[in-house]
C-alpha positions in Angstrom: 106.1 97.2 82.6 104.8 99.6 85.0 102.4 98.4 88.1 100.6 99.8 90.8 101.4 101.8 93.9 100.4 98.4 96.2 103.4 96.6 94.0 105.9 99.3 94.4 105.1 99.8 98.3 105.3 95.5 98.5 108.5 96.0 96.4 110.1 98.2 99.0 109.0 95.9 102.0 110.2 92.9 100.6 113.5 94.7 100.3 113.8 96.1 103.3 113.0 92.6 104.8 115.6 90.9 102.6 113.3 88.8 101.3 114.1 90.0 97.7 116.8 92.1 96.0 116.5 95.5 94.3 117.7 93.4 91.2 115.2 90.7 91.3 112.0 93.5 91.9 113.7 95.8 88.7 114.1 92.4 86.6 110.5 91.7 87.5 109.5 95.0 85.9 111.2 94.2 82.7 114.1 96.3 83.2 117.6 95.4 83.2 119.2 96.1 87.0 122.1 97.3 85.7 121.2 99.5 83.2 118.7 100.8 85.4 121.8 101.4 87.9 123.6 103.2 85.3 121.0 105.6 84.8 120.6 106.4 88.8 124.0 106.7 89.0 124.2 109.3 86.4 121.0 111.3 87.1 122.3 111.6 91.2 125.9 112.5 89.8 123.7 115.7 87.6 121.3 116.4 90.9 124.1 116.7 93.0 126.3 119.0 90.6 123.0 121.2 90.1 123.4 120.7 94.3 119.6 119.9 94.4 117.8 118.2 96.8 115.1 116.5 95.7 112.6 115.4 97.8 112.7 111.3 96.4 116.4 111.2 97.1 116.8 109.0 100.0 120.3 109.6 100.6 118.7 113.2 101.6 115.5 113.1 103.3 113.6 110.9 104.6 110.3 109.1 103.3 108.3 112.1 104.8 110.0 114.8 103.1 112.6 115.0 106.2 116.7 115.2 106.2 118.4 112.4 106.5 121.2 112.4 109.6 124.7 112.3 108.3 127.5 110.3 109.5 129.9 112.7 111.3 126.9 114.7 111.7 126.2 116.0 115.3 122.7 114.4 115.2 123.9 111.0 113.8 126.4 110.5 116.1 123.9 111.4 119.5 121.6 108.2 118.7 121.2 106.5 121.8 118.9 103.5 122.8 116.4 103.9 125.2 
């Protein structure tokens, strides 16, 4: 179990570039997916009751620390391509 920062960061590329699951990299760590699911599932259902943002939530801020636009939002619905 475990692993270093490089595996984690080539963990969340190769997601990102759909060239591997969030099950297959959790498996790979010797952890069941959905067990693993269960657990995220019921720590964000306690952070959000506690209505705490934490700043390793990715449905609220960003990977620098910043919040995330919300659909319906003003700001997510002004994105325009230039």
């Amino acid at each position: 179990m475990g692993g270093s920062l490089q595996d984690a960061l080539a963990d969340i590329y190769a997601i990102r570039a759909g060239i591997k699951t969030w099950q297959e990299c959790v498996s790979e760590r010797g952890r069941n997916p959905t067990d693993v699911m269960a657990e995220l599932i019921a720590f964000n259902t306690m952070i959000d009751a506690g209505k705490l943002v934490l700043d390793s939530d990715p449905r609220k801020t960003s990977r620098a620390g910043l919040t995330q636009a919300r659909s319906g939002s003003p700001i997510a619905g002004n994105a325009t391509a230039r």
